[in-house]
VOGU-3710 file (C-alpha; in Angstrom, 3 decimals, decimal comma):
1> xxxxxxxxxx> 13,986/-13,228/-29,597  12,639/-15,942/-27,867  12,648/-15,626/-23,867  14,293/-19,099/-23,416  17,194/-17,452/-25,613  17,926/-14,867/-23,112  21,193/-15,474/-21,414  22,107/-18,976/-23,175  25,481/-18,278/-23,875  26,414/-17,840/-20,520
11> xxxxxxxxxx> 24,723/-20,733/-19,023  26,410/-23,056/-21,482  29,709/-21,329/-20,171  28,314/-22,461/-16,727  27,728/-25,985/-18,070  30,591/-26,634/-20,324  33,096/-27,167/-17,554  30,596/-29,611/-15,837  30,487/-31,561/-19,280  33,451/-31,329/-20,258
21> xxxxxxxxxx> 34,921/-32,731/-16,827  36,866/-36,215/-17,554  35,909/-36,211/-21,100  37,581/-37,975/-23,987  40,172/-40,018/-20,694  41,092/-42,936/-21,891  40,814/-44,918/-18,491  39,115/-48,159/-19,705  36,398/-49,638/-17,396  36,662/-46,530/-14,626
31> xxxxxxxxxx> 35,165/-44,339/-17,998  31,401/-44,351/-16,165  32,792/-43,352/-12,496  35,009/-40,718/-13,832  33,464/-37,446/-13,302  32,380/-38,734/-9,967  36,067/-39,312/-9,015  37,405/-36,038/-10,302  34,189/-33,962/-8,693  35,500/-35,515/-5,408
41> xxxxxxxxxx> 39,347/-34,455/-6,005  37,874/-30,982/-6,612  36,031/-31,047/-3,200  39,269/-31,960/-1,602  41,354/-29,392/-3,208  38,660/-26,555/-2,237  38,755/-27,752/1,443  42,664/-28,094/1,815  42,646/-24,437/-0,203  39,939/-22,928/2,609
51> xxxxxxxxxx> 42,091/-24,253/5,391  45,255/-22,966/3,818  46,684/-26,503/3,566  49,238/-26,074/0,834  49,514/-30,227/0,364  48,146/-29,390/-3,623  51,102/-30,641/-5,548  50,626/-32,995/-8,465  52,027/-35,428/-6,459  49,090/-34,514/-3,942
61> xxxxxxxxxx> 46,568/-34,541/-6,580  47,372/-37,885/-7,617  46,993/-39,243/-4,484  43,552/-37,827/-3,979  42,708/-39,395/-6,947  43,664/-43,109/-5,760  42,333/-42,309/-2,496  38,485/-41,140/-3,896  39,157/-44,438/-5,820  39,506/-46,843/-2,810
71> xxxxxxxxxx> 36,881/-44,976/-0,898  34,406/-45,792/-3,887  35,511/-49,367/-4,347  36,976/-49,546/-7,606  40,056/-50,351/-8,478  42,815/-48,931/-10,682  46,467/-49,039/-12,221  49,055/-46,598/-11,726  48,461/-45,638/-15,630  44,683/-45,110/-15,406
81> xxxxxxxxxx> 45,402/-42,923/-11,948  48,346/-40,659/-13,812  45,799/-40,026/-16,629  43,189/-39,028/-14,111  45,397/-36,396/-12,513  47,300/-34,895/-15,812  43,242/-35,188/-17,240  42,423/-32,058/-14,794  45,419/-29,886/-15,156  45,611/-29,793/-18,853
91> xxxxxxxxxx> 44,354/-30,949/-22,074  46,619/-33,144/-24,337  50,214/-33,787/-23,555  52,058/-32,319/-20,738  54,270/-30,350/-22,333  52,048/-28,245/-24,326  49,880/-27,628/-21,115  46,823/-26,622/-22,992  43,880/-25,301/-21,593  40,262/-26,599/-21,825
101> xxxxxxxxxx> 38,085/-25,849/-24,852  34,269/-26,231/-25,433  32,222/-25,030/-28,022  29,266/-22,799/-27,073  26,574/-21,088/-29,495  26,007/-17,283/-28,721  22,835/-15,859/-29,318  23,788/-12,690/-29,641  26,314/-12,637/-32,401  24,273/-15,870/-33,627
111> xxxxxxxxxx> 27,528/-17,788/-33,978  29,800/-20,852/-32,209  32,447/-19,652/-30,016  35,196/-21,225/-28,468  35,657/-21,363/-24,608  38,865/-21,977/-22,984  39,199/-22,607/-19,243  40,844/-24,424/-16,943  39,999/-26,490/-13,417  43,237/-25,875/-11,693
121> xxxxxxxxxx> 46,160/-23,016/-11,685  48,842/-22,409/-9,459  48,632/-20,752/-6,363  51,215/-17,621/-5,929  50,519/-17,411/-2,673  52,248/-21,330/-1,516  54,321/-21,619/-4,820  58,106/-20,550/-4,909  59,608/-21,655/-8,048  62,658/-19,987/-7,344
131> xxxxxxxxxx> 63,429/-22,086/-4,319  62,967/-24,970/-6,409  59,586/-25,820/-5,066  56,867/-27,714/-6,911  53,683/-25,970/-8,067  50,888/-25,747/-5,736  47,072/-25,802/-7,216  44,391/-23,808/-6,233  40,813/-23,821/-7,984  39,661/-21,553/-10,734
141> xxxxxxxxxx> 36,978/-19,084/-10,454  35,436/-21,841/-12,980  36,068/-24,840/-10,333  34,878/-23,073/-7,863  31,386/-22,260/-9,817  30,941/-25,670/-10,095  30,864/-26,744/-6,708  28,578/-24,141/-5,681  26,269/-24,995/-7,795  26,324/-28,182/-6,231
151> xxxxxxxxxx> 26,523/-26,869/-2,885  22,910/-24,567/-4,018  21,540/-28,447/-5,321  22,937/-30,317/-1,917  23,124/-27,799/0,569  26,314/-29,568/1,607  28,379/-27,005/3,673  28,152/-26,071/7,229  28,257/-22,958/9,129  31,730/-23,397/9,531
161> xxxxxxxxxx> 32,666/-24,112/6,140  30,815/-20,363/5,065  33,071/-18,867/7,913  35,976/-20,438/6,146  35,602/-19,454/2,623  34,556/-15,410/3,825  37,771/-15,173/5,447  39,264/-16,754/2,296  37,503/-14,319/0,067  38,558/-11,211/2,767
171> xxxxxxxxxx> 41,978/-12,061/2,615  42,181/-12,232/-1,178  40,581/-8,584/-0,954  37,929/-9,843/-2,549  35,081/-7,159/-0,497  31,974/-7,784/-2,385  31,819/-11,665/-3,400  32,452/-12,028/0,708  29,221/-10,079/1,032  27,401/-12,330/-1,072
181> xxxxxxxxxx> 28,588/-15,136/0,600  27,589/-13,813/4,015  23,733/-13,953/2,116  24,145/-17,581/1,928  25,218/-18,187/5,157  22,065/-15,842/6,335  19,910/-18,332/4,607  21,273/-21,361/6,348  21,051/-19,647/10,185  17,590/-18,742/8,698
191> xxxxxxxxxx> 16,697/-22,023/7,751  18,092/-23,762/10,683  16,271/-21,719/12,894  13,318/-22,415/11,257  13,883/-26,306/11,836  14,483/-25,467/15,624  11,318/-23,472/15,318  9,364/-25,978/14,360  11,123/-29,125/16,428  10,326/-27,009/19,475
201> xxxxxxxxxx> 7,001/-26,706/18,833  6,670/-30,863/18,023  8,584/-32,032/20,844  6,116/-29,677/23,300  3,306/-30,890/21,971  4,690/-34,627/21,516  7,520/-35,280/23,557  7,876/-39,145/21,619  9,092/-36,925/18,513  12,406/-37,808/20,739
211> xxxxxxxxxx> 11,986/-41,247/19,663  10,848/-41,197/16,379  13,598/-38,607/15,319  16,951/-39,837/16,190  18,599/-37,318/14,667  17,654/-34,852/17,356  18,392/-36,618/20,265  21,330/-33,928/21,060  21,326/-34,050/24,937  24,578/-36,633/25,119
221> xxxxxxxxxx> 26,615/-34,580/22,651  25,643/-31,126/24,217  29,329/-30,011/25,197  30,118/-30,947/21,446  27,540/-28,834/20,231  28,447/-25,903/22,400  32,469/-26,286/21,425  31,364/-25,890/17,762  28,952/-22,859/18,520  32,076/-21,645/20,513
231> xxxxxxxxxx> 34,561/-22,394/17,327  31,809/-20,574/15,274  31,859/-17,420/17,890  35,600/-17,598/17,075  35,652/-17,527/13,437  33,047/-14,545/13,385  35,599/-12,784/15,488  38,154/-13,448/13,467  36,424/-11,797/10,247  35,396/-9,157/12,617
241> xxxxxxxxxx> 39,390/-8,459/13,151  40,001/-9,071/9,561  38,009/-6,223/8,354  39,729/-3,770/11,028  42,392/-4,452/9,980  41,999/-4,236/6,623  39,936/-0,850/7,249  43,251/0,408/8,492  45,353/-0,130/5,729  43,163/1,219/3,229
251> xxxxxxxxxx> 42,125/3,818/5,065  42,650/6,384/1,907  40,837/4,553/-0,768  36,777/5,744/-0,341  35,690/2,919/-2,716  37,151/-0,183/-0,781  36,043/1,711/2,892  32,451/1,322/1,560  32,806/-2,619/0,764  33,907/-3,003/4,471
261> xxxxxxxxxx> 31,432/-1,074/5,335  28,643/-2,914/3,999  30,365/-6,322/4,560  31,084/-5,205/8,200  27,312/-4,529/8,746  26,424/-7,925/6,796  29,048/-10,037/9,621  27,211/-8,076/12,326  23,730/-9,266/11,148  25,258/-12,586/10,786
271> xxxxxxxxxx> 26,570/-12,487/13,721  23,495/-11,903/15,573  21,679/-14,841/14,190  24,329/-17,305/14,646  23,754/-16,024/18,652  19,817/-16,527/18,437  20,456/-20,081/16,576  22,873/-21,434/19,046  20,620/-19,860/21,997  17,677/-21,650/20,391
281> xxxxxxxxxx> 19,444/-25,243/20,073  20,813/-25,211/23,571  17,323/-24,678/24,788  16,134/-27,173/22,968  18,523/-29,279/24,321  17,714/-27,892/27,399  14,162/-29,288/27,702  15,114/-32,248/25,733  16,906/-33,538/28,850  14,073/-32,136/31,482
291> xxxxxxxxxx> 11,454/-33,839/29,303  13,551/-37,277/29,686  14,281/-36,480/33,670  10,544/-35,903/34,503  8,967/-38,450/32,297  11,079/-41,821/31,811  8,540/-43,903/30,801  8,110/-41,405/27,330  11,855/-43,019/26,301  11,667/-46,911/27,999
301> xxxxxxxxxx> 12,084/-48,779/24,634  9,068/-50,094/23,514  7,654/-53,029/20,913  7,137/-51,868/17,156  3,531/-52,345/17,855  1,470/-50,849/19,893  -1,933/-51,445/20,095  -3,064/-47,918/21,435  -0,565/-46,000/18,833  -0,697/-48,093/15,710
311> xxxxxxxxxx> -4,276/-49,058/15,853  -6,384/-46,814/18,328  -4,511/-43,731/17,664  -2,639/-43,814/14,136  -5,917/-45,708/12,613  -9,141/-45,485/14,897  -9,327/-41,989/15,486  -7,802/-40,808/12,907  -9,683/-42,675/10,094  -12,812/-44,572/11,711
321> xxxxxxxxxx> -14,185/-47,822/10,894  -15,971/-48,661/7,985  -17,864/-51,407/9,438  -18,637/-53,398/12,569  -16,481/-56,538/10,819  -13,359/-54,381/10,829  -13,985/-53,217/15,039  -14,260/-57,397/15,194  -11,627/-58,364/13,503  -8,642/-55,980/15,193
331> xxxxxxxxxx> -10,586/-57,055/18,700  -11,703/-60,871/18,268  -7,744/-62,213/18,977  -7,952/-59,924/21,949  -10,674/-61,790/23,826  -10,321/-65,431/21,899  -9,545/-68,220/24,313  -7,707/-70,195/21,576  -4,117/-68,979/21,389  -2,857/-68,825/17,964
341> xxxxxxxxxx> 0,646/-70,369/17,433  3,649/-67,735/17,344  7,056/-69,184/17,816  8,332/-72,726/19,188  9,243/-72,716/22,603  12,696/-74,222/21,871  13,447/-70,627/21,034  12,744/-69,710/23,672  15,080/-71,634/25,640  17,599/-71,620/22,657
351> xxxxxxxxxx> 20,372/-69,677/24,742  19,848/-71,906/27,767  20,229/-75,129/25,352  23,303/-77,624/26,885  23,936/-81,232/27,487  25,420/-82,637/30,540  27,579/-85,648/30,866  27,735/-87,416/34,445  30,789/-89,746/35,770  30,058/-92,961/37,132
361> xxxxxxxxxx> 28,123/-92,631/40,530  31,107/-94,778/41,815  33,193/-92,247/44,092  37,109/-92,884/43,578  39,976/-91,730/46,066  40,715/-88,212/45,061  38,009/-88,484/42,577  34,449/-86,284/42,700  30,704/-86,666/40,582  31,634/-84,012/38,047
371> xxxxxxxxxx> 29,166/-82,399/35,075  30,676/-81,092/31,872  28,417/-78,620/29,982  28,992/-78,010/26,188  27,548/-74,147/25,691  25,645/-74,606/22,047  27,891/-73,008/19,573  26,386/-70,345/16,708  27,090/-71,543/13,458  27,440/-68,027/12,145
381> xxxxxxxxxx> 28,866/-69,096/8,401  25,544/-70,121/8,022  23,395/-66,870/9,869  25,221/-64,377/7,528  24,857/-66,468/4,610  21,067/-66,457/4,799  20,905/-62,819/5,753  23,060/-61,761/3,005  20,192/-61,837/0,583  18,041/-59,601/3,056
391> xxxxxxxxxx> 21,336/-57,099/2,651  21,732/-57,557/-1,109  17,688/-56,085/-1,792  18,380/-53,803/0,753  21,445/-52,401/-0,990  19,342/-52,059/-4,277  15,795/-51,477/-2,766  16,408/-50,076/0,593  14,083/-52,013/2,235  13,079/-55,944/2,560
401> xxxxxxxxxx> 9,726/-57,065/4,124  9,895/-60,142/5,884  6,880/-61,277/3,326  9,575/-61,383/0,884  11,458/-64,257/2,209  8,887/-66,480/0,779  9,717/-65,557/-3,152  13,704/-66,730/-2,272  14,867/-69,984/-3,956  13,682/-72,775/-1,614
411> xxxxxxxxxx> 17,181/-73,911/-0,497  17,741/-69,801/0,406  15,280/-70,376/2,753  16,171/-73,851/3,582  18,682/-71,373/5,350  16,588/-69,536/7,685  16,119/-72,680/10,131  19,506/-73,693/9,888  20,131/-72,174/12,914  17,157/-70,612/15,407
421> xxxxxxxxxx> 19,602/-67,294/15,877  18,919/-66,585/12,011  14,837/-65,605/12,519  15,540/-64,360/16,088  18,001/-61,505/14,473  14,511/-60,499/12,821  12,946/-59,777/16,614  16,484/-57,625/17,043  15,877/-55,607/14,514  12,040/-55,035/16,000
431> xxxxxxxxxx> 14,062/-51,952/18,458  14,984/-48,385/18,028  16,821/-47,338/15,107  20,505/-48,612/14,391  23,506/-46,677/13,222  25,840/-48,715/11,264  29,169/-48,250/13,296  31,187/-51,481/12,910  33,409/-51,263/10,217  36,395/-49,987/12,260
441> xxxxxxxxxx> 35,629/-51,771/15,721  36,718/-55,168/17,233  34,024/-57,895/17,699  34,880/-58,476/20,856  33,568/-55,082/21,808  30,274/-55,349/20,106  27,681/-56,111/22,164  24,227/-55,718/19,877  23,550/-58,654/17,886  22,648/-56,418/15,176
451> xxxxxxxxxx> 26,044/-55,098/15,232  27,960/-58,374/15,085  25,573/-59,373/12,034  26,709/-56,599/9,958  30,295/-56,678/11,168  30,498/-60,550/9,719  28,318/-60,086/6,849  30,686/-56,654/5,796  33,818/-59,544/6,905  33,122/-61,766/4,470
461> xxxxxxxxxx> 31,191/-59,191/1,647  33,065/-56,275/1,561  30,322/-54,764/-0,876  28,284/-54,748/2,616  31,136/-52,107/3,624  28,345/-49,308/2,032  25,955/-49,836/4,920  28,725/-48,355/7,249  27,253/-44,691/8,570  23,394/-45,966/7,637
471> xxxxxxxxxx> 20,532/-45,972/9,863  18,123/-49,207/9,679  15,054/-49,424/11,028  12,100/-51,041/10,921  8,466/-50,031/9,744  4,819/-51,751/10,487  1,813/-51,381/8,300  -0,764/-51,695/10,809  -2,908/-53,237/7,389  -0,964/-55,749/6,714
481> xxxxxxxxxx> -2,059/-59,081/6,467  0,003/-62,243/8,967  0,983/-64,812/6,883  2,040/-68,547/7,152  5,496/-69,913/6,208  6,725/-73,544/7,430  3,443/-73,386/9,958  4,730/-70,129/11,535  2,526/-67,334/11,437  4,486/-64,181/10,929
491> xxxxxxxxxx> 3,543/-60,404/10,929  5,580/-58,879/7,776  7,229/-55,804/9,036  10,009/-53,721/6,932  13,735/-53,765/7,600  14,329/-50,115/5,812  17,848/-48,492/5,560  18,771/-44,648/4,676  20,917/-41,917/4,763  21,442/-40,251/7,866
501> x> 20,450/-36,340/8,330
//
């Protein structure tokens, strides 16, 4: 038989749930989002089941449902969210309570079988029908499958969330598939470490790594980072006193003392790793914050351009010139005595802008010369309104160069000088990198103008609300070309947005 053969019938048992997930729901337009919503419920049911919160009722389901619907911004009706939650306990009607079924060729006895699973059962362990309680849902071994293989494509759980699930698996006796687990957790320490490994080595031999990657600029949240290290030390000693204990009270059965055994010496390897990993991080921290003490002027916030780091360094010696004409034409502005024309120098004094209204010079009993200064007022209906098309490319593109305001309809960009605060926010976004934070704050306490952009723009277009938790940042091609709009010569640099690590 052909090697692509081998094994099919069990990975289409693998698959089949995945396929099968939200099929055949009659739920109208929410059809295309469906899976997505009920993968989500299933993430939330595995983390309430890991941290032994029992709130898994149908009633509980449901609302998970409506809830993974708001956070996605869709809406629904109360029929189209009842279907969704009866749609992953059971096939068909209620009463009948079927189970799944999919349809799955085996190669072995060269004919179609039927499969029959299910997503959710109840959980003994919280349900007491007796009492009159309501059942309590816990994922299959089938559910479960399917989030890790998500978790092998995503890589989505922490440390902590490994710790979690081995104690789950150690108190449901189940020895062996806690060893495995501990493999996977080996493999993120490893991999971790790794990262720290090679960090250290960057930031020694470049300290302005620190500025380029945000993401490991630790030294603020250090007593966060050791609390979770600490929480982590915990939960290891917690499995630690799980097997003990369990050790004890199966002290006469030979077969399940060897599973401890081998899982106790797999939590003592972990163990040690975790302590090597945490060592490693709070030493890079460490010299993190000596590198900013003993060198300030490394982390002052600079231009986007630099004419030693974008040119000399990222492009002369790196690459070399082709010609004399290119060594001219980087160092010609440089040296020329005619000044090329950048910005008016009303923006310059734009924040300084008022009028003042005198009294007559005539002094009156009781009466003094008196000034009354009207502070120029931000028409900010119309800033967010031009910079909403910037957002609405960068919510399908992920990044807009200011080149592109050009190709916008002529009275978009009849917009832009509107009001001199609508280019300026372009020399705003010319800083370090910004995480989107907004959503939840008051204006009054925002004090970047970045910030109170993208609070009004998400204000008054909620589908901004997706930016929330993004970086943006900006990018330079040292290459490109200036160009001219209204008689202003402008350098086209890259408002980017992503995902942060």
């Amino acid at each position: 038989m052909n090697e692509s053969w081998e094994g099919f019938a069990n990975r289409m048992q693998r698959l089949n749930p995945l396929f099968e997930l939200g099929r055949g729901m009659e739920v109208g337009e929410l059809k295309p989002y469906i899976q997505t919503i009920l993968m989500q419920v299933l993430l939330t049911i595995f983390y309430r089941e890991l941290n032994d919160d029992d709130h898994r009722r149908k009633a509980d389901i449901k609302y998970m449902v409506q809830d993974s619907i708001k956070q996605m911004r869709l809406l629904a009706d109360d029929k189209q969210i009842e279907r969704m939650t009866s749609g992953l306990l059971y096939q068909g009607k209620e009463e009948f309570s079927k189970p799944f079924e999919a349809l799955y060729y085996d190669e072995i006895r060269q004919s179609w079988e039927t499969q029959t699973f299910r997503y959710v059962i109840m959980d003994e362990l919280y349900t007491n029908l007796e009492m009159g309680g309501s059942i309590v849902y816990k994922l299959t071994d089938v559910a479960q499958e399917m989030i890790f293989m998500s978790r092998e494509m995503a890589e989505e759980f922490s440390i902590t969330i490994e710790q979690l699930y081995s104690m789950q698996l150690i108190k449901n006796g189940n020895f062996r598939k806690a060893t495995r687990n501990l493999d996977h957790l080996i493999s993120r320490v490893n991999r971790l470490m790794a990262n720290e490994f090679t960090f250290q080595k960057e930031m020694i031999n470049n300290p302005k790594i620190l500025l380029m990657e945000e993401e490991w600029q630790r030294a603020d949240k250090r007593v966060e980072i050791e609390k979770q290290f600490e929480e982590e030390k915990n939960h290891f000693r917690t499995i630690t006193s799980m097997i003990e204990k369990t050790k004890r009270r199966n002290e006469e059965d030979d077969y399940i003392q060897k599973e401890l055994i081998v899982l106790q010496e797999k939590i003592g390897h972990t163990r040690q790793l975790h302590d090597r990993f945490a060592k490693l991080v709070i030493q890079n921290i460490s010299y993190e914050m000596k590198l900013k003490a003993e060198n300030p002027s490394l982390f002052w916030e600079n231009s986007l351009v630099s004419f030693r780091e974008h040119f000399y360094e990222n492009w002369f010696m790196k690459e070399g010139f082709q010609g004399f004409n290119e060594i001219e034409r980087v160092l010609s502005p440089l040296f020329s005595p005619k000044n090329e024309f950048i910005l008016p120098l009303d923006w310059i004094w734009g924040e300084q802008e008022f009028n003042e209204t005198q009294t007559s010079a005539v002094v009156i009993e009781d009466e003094v010369e008196e000034s009354i200064t009207r502070q120029r007022v931000t028409n900010w209906d119309s800033v967010i309104k031009a910079w909403s098309y910037v957002f609405q490319y960068l919510q399908t593109y992920g990044e807009f160069s200011l080149a592109n305001v050009v190709e916008l309809p002529l009275e978009v960009q009849d917009l832009w000088f509107e009001e001199s605060e609508t280019i300026d926010l372009w020399m705003m976004f010319d800083k370090k990198p910004l995480k989107v934070q907004v959503l939840h704050r008051k204006e009054e306490t925002l004090s970047d103008e970045r910030e109170i952009l993208l609070y009004k723009l998400m204000m008054e277009y909620p589908q901004f609300q997706m930016f929330e938790g993004l970086k943006i940042f900006t990018s330079f091609d040292h290459r490109a070309e200036p160009f001219n709009w209204y008689r202003m010569k402008m350098t086209p640099f890259k408002i980017c947005v992503q995902e942060e690590k």
